[in-house]
Structures are given as structure tokens and as C-alpha cells.
GUDREN-349031 format. One record per residue (C-alpha): residue number from 1; x, y, z; chain. Coordinates in steps of 0.05 Angstrom, whole numbers, plus 5000, padded with zeros to 4 digits. Each point is the difference from the previous one (the first is absolute). Last residue first. Layout:
REM residues N
vexvex	x	y	z	marpa
NUM	X	Y	Z	A
...
REM end
This chain:
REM residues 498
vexvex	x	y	z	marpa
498	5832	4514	6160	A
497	5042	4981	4945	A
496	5052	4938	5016	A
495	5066	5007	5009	A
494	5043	4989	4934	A
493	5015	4931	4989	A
492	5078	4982	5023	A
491	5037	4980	4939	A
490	5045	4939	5006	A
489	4965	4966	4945	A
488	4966	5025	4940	A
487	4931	4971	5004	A
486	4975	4953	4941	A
485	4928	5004	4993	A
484	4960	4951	4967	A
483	4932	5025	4967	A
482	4925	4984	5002	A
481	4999	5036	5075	A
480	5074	4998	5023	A
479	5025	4926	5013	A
478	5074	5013	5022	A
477	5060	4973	4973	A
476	5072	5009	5044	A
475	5049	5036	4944	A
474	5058	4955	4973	A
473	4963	5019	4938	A
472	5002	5066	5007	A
471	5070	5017	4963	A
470	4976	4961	4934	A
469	4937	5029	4991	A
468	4931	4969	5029	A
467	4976	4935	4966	A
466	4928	4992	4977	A
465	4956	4936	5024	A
464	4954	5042	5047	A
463	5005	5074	4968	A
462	5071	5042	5027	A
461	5004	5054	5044	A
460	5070	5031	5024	A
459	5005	5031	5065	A
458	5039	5053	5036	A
457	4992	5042	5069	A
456	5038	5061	4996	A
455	5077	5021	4995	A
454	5036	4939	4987	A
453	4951	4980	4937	A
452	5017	5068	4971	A
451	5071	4976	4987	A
450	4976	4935	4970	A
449	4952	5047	4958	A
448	5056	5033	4965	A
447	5041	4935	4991	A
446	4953	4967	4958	A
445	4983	5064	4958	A
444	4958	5054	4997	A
443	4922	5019	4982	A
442	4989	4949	4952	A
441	4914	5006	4991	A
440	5003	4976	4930	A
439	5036	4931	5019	A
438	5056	5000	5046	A
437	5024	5021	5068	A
436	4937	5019	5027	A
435	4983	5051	5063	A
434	4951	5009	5048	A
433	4983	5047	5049	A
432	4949	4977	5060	A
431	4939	5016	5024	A
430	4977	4931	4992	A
429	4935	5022	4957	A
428	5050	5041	4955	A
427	5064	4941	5005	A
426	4948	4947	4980	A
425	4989	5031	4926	A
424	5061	5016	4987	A
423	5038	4925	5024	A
422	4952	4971	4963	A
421	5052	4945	4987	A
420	5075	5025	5028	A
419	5017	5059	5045	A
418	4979	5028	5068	A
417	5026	5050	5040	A
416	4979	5027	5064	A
415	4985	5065	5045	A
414	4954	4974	5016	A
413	4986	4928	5031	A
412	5025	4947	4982	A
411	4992	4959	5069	A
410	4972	4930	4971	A
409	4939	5020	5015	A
408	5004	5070	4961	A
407	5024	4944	4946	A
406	4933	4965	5005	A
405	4952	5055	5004	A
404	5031	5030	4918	A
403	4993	4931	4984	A
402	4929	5005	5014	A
401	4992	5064	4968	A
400	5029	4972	4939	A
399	4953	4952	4996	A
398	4934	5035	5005	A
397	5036	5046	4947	A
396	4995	4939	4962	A
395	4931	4980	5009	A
394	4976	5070	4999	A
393	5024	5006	4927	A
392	4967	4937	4981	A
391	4934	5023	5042	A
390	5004	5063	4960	A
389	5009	4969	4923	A
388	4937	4958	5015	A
387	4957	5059	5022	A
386	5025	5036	4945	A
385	4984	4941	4944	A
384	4932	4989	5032	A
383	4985	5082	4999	A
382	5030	5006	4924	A
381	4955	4931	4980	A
380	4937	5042	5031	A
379	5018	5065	4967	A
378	5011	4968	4927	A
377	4925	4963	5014	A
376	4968	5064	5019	A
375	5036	5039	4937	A
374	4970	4943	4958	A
373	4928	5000	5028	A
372	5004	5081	4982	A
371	5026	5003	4935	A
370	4951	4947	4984	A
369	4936	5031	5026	A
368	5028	5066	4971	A
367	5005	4969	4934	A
366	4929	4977	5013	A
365	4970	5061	5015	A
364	5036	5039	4935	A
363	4969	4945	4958	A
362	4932	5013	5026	A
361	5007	5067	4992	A
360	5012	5004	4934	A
359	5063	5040	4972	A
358	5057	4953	5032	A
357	5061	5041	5013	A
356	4998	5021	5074	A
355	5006	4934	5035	A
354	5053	4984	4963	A
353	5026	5062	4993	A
352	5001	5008	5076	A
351	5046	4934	4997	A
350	5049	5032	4950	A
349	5003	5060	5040	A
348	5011	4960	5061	A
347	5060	4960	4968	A
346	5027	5068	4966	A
345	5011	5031	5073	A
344	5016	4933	5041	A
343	5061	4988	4952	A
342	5034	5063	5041	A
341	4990	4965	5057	A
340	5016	4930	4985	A
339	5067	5025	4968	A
338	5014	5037	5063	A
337	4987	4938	5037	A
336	5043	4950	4957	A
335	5055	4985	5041	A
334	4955	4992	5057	A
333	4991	4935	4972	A
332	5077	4968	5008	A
331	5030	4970	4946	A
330	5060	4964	4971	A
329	5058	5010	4946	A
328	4992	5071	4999	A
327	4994	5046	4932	A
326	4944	4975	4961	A
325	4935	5007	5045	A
324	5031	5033	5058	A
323	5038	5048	4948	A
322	4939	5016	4956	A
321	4946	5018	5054	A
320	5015	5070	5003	A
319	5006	5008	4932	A
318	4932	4953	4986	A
317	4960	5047	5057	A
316	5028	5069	4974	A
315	4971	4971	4932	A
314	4933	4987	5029	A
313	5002	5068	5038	A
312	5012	5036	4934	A
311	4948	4974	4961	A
310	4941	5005	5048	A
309	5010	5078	5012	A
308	5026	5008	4932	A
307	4949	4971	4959	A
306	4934	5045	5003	A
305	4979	5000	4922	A
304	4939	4956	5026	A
303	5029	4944	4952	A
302	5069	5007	5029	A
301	4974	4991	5075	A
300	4956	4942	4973	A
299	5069	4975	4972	A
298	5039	5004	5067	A
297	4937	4973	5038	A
296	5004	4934	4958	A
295	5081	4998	5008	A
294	4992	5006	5078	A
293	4944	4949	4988	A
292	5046	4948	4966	A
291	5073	5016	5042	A
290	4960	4989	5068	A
289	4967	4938	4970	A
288	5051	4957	5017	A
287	5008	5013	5066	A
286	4931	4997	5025	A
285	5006	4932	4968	A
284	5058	4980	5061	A
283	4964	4980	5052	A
282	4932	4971	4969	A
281	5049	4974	4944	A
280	5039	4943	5061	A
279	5068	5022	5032	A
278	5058	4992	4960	A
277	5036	4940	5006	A
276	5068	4990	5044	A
275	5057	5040	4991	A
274	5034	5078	5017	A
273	5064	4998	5024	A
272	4982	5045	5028	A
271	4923	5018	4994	A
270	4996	5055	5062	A
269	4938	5014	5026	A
268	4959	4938	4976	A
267	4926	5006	5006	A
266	4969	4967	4941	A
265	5021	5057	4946	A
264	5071	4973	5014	A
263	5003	4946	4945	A
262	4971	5052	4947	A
261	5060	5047	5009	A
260	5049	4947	4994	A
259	4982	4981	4934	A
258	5000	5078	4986	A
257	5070	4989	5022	A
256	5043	4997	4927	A
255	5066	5028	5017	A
254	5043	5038	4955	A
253	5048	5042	5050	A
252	5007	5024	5069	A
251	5042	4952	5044	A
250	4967	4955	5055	A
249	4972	5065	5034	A
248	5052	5002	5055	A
247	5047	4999	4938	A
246	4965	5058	4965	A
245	4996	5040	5063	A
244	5084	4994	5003	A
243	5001	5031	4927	A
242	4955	5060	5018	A
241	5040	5009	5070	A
240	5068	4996	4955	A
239	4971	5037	4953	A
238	4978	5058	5051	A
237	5074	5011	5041	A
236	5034	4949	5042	A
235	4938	4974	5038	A
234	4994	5037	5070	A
233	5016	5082	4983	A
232	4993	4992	4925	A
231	4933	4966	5000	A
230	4973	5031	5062	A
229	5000	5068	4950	A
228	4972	4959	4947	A
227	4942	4976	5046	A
226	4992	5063	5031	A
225	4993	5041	4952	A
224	4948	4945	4968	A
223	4940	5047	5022	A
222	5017	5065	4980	A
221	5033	4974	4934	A
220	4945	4974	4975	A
219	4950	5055	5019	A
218	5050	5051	4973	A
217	5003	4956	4931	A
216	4923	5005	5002	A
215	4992	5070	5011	A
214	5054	5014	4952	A
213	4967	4958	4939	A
212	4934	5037	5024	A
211	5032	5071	4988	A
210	5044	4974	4940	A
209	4931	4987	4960	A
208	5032	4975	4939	A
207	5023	4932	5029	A
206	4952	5001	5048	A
205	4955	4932	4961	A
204	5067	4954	5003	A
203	5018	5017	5073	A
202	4923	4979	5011	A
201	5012	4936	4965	A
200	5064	4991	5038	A
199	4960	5022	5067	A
198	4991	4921	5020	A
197	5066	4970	4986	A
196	5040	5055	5039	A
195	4956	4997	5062	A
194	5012	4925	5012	A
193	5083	5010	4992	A
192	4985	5053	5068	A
191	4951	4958	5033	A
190	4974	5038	5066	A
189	5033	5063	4994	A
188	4993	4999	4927	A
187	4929	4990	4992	A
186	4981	5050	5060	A
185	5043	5046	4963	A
184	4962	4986	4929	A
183	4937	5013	5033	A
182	5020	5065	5033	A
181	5023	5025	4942	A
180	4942	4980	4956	A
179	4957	5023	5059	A
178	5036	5079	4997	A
177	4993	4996	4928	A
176	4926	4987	5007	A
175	4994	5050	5059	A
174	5032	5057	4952	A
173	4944	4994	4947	A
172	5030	5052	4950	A
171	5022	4948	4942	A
170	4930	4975	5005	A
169	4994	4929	4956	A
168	5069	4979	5009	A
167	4989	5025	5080	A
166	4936	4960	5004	A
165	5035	4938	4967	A
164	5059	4992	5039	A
163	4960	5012	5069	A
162	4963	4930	4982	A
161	5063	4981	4979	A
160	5031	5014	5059	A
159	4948	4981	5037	A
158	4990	4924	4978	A
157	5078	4987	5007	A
156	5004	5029	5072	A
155	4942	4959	5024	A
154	5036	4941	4961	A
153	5075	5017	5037	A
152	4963	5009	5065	A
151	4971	4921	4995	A
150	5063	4976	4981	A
149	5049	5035	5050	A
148	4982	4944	5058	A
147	4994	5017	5074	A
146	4928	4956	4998	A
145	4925	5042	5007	A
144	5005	5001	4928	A
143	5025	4936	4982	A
142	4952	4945	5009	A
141	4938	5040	4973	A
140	5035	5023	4947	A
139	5026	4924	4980	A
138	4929	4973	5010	A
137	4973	5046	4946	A
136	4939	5041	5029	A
135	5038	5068	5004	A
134	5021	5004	4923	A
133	4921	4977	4975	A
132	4971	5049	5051	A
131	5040	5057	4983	A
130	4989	4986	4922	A
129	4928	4999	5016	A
128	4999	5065	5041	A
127	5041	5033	4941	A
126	4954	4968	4949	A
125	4929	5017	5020	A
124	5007	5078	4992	A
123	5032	4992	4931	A
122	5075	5020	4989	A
121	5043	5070	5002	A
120	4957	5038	5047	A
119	5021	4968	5063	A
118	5065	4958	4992	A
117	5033	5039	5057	A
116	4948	4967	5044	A
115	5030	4926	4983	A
114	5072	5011	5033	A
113	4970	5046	5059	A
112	4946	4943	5019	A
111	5055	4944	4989	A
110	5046	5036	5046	A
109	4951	5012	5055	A
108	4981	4931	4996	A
107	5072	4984	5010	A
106	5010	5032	5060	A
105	4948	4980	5029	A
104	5022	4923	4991	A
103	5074	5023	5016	A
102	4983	5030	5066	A
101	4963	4945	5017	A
100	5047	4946	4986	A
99	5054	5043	5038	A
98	4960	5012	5063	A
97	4989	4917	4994	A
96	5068	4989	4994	A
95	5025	5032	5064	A
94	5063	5016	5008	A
93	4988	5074	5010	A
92	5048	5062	5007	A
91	5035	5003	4926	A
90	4954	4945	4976	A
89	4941	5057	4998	A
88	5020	5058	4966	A
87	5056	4954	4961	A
86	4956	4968	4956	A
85	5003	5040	4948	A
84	5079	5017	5004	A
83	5012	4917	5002	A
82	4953	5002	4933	A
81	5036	5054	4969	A
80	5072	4964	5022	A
79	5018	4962	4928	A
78	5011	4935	4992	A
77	5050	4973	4940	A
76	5066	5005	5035	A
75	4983	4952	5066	A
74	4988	5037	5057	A
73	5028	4955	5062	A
72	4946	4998	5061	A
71	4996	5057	5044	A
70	5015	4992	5069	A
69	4922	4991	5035	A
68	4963	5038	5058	A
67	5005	5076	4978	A
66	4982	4978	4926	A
65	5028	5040	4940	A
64	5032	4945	4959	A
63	4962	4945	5034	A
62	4939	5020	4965	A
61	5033	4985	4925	A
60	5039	4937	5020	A
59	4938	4974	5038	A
58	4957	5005	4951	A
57	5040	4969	4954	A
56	4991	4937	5035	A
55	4930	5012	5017	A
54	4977	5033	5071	A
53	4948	4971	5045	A
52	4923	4995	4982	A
51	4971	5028	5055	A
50	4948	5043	4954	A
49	4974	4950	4962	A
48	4995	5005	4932	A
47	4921	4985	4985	A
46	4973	5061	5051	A
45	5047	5046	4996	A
44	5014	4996	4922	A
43	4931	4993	4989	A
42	4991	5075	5035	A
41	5048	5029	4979	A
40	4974	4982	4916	A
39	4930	5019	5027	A
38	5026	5073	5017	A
37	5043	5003	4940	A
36	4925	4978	4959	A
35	4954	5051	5032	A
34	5050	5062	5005	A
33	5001	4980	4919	A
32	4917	4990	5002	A
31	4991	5066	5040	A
30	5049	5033	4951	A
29	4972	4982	4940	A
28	4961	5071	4982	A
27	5040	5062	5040	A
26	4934	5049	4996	A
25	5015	5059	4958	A
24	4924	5015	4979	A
23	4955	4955	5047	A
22	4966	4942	4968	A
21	4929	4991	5019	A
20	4972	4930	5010	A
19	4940	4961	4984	A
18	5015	4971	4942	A
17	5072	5026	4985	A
16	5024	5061	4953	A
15	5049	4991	4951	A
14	5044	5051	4996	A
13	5015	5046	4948	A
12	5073	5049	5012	A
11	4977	5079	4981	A
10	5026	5019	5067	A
9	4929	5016	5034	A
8	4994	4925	4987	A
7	4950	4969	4944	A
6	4937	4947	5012	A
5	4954	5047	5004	A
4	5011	5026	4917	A
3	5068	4993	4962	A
2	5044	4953	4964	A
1	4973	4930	5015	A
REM end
């Protein structure tokens, strides 16, 4: 319509609905986007429990600015964004819970601020779909109350180019260039290597417009700063840190892991080596049609002579998800969250097309019927798949925790030491440091920790059949939860903790 009741005071036609007035200048969508984040907290407080203890890399990342726990080693591809995040409350507060809460709001916030900057540029029933598909994945719902980078790396994807496309389109909106730097910041203080693969197609698109090419450069460089500068001052300069990430990584190169990709959809954190079947098609279809109806809303986008804001997030989405898919010989979901939510914006256009498209009614009732039964049935399999993936990750922790008990029984108490088989993980619900001699955590060497050993309480785990080094083997053997402990001798134990 071009004119008449249903007009604004602005000239802009709006669609009037039965029953209801529309107020000039009211903020449309941003009931249903408050509505979403605060649903996405929500499920992540209710169906990832709150007491769930710290994960391995967890633990490295909190432990580096925790008042209760030495921090872990820092291997060369981590960065400290997430350790700065969650430092508020794991500076003064142990306490998991606290952290898990924190996190959850945290994130809903975050997904409510990365999804409002869309406003304007895409439907009304899109953005609070796209939100909706992104938060009800298993793998968002596990990580974003976790001390992971993943989950801020995808927030910071989808609002920089939200952000990206504002400013292209209004060279004098100053809060759009302010949210593409802030995006790419948050990008690179989290994931530094991350943030590079997913503004290349932006990079590309600024070329001629040096004002957004420098907001995004200064956004890069404002939040990797740190990384490059910790590069030269604790890895021998940046290509050695870049080369030494590689190795940790299992050497960048040609590697095929889509495979891999499909294997973990059923709940597995971390696929390395990664073997075994993949999980059955109810797990894994929703997969498989993420590339179809991303490519389905792409071309209704095209049709309606409204590309960019579906095209450019799609091919954000296949940059950013290039080197996990091609690059590393094994996988790891949360790999792929800022590929899953910049995919979520052409996947719910395509699905609002569907329902949108038909001409008869009839047809248009049914393809919401369907749309709908299928989006219940992809939420149900994401819930079983998350519940499953969190009793497997409480398992373990469960048993850390419990070796953790058994060497404060045997007397280590902090300050200690501790080296060996889950030697990280144990050491942050011990209370101890730890430190490895080999593999990609190699701290120092043999002789190194020998002289530590005669300064605090020492032991080296091992799993029940595994041997411990060569200089503990002499070393009286101690049953410590699932785990042997080998205690270095001649050390008195540190005196108990009131």
C-alpha cells in the first residue's frame, strides 16, 4: 500500500493489525527479540545445570585470573578475552554456580544486542526467528553460560555484520561504525585467527570505503593487541606463536573434517581422534539442511531485490566456517558457532518464505503446519542431545572432583604441584598448580620440575594400567579417585587449610 490509514506521519506504510493501533515510531520486534535472549537464559539455567564444575579448558582460562587457583599453562593458540570476561566474578568467587549464572545472563544480553542491530534491515519475523534457531542448538545452550570464547566470538560475528551493513548503507550512522568496531574487538579478543576468517568478506566489501575499512582494521587490531603483543613477550615473536598454535592444533593444512563434524553432532565436545559412527539422521539432518534453506532464503532475498542482508551473513558463515571444516585434522562443535549464527539469518528467511510464498491460503496453512512440526521435532532432538552431552560432561568433572578429595587426603594440599594424566583439570578443583613436561601443555623440562618438587608437595597422576615417568616410578602408588597418584617422596605436605 502507498498511502491512505494505513501510512506513518514519516511517509513509511504500515500495515495495520485487526484490532490494534500501531503507534508512529514504536521499536516493532523488540518485545519478541527481549522475548527470545530472555528464553535462551532461561533454558540454559534450567537444562545446563548450574553446579556443573569447570571443563578442562575451563579451567586453564578461569584459573588465569582466579584469587583461589595458580594459573594453568596458556598454550599459544588461546587468547585471554574470555579469562578478562569472567574475571568480575572468578577474581573474588570460586563458586561455579555464581559463574554459570553470570554467563547465562550474560549471554542473553549478548544475543539480544547482536540480533537488535539487525532491526530495519530484514523482515519483522526473521530476526526473532533467526535468534531462536541460533539459541536453541544444543551446542549454544552448552556453551554460553561455560568460560569458552566460542559463543562471544558468534555474538561478535552476527553484530558486526549486522553493524557492517547499516554503516555501508549510511556512511553518517556513527553507532553502526561504533558496533562494527566493537564487534570485531570482541571477535579478536576472544578468537583472534577466528575474527580474521569471518570479516574477510567484509574487508572485501570496504575496500573503497576507507572509513569502514579503518573501523574494521582498528576493531581488529584493538582486540588482538594483546595477543600479538603476548606473542613477542612469551612466544619468541608472532610466527613463532602462529607456528606453535599450528602444532597444538595437529598442524594447519588440507584436512578433510566435515566427517568429523557430523560424528560430534551427538554430544561429543571434543572429537579427537575423532572415530566411531555418526550419530543416527534425527541428530544430524538438522545439519544437512542448514546449507539447503540458507541457499533457499539467499535466492528469495535475490528475487525480492533485498540480497545483501541475507547474502552477506551466509558467506561470513562459510569463511568463518572454512578452516574447522578444511583446515584441522579433528573437531570440536563450538568450532562452528559463529558459522551457526550467521547461517541462522538466511535459514529463517528461507523458512519465513516457506510459509510466506504460497498464494492460497490453504497452502500457506499447511506450509506453516510443516514448518512448524519440523522446528518442534529439531528442538526436541537438540534438548535430548544437550541433556545427553551434560550428564557426559558431569560424569567427568564428577571425577575429577573426586580425585581432586583424594590427594587433599593424602596431604596435598595447596600450595601443590601436580603433573601427568589430567593433571590440568585436577590441579583447578585441587587447588593446586600444575605443570607438564611433554605434549601440548610442555611447560619445562625434567629437571625443572624435579627442582620444584623440593619446594612444595609433588605428585604425578597416571590412569589405572598407565605408567608414570621414568623418575616417579620408584614413587609409592596411591588409589586417587579414577586415577593413581604417585607422591614425590620426602616432601612434607603442606599444612592443612583451615
Amino acid at each position: 500500500m502507498t498511502g491512505g490509514s494505513n501510512a506513518t506521519t514519516t511517509g513509511v506504510p504500515r500495515t495495520r493489525l485487526p484490532g490494534r493501533a500501531v503507534r508512529p515510531g514504536r521499536p516493532r520486534g523488540v518485545p519478541r527479540l527481549a522475548a527470545v535472549a530472555a528464553a535462551f537464559t532461561l533454558a540454559q539455567l534450567v537444562l545446563v545445570r548450574p553446579g556443573l564444575g569447570l571443563g578442562w579448558d575451563e579451567g586453564v582460562y578461569v584459573s588465569q585470573v582466579s584469587g583461589h587457583v595458580p594459573a594453568a599453562y596458556f598454550s599459544a593458540p588461546r587468547a585471554r578475552g574470555i579469562s578478562l570476561l569472567v574475571a568480575p566474578v572468578a577474581s573474588w568467587s570460586d563458586s561455579t554456580v555464581l559463574l554459570r549464572i553470570y554467563l547465562a545472563v550474560l549471554s542473553g544480553l549478548a544475543l539480544h544486542l547482536a540480533l537488535r542491530v539487525w532491526r530495519g534491515r530484514l523482515g519483522t519475523a526473521v530476526l526473532p526467528l533467526a535468534g531462536a534457531l541460533f539459541g536453541s542448538l544444543w551446542v549454544t545452550l552448552f556453551y554460553g553460560p561455560q568460560a569458552m570464547p566460542n559463543y562471544w566470538v558468534a555474538v561478535g560475528a552476527l553484530g558486526c555484520v549486522g553493524c557492517f551493513l547499516r554503516a555501508r548503507a549510511n556512511t553518517a550512522d556513527r553507532a553502526a561504525r561504533w558496533g562494527v568496531f566493537a564487534g570485531a574487538a570482541l571477535m579478536a579478543w576472544m578468537r583472534p585467527m577466528d575474527a580474521v576468517y569471518v570479516v574477510l568478506p567484509l574487508l572485501a566489501l570496504a575496500v573503497r570505503r576507507p572509513r569502514l575499512l579503518g573501523t574494521l582494521a582498528a576493531g581488529l587490531v584493538a582486540g588482538g593487541a594483546e595477543w600479538v603483543i603476548e606473542a613477542y613477550v612469551g612466544y619468541g615473536g608472532l610466527a613463532r606463536r602462529l607456528s606453535t598454535a599450528s602444532a597444538v592444533q595437529g598442524g594447519l593444512g588440507l584436512h578433510l573434517a566435515v566427517a568429523d563434524q557430523v560424528r560430534a553432532l551427538g554430544g561429543r565436545t571434543l572429537c579427537r581422534p575423532c572415530t566411531g559412527p555418526a550419530p543416527g539422521l534425527p541428530v544430524t539432518l538438522w545439519w544437512f539442511a542448514l546449507p539447503l534453506l540458507a541457499a533457499l532464503g539467499t535466492v528469495a532475498a535475490v528475487r525480492a531485490r533485498r540480497a545483501m542482508p541475507v547474502l552477506l551473513p551466509g558467506v561470513c558463515a562459510v569463511t568463518a566456517a572454512v578452516p574447522y571444516l578444511f583446515l584441522i585434522g579433528y573437531a570440536a562443535p563450538r568450532f562452528l558457532l559463529p558459522a551457526y549464527a550467521l547461517l541462522a539469518v538466511p535459514v529463517a528467511h528461507g523458512l519465513v518464505h516457506l510459509v510466506t510464498a504460497p498464494a492460497r491460503r490453504t497452502a500457506r496453512g499447511l506450509a506453516a503446519g510443516l514448518v512448524a512440526v519440523c522446528l518442534a521435532g529439531h528442538v526436541a532432538v537438540q534438548v535430548a542431545v544437550l541433556e545427553h552431552t551434560v550428564r557426559g560432561s558431569a560424569a567427568s568433572r564428577a571425577d575429577w572432583a573426586r580425585t581432586a578429595a583424594a590427594l587433599h587426603a593424602l596431604g596435598m594440599r595447596p600450595p601443590c604441584l601436580l603433573s601427568g594424566y589430567d593433571a590440568v583439570p585436577v590441579a583447578v578443583y585441587a587447588g593446586c598448580g600444575s605443570a607438564q613436561t611433554a605434549g601440548h601443555d610442555a611447560a619445562m623440562t625434567p629437571a625443572e620440575l624435579a627442582r620444584k618438587t623440593h619446594r612444595m608437595p609433588f605428585a604425578v597422576l597416571a590412569p589405572p594400567g598407565g605408567r608414570p615417568p621414568g623418575y616417579a616410578r620408584a614413587w609409592p602408588k596411591e588409589p586417587a579417585g579414577a586415577l593413581l597418584a604417585y607422591p614425590a617422596p620426602g616432601v612434607r605436605p603442606a599444612r592443612r587449610l583451615p
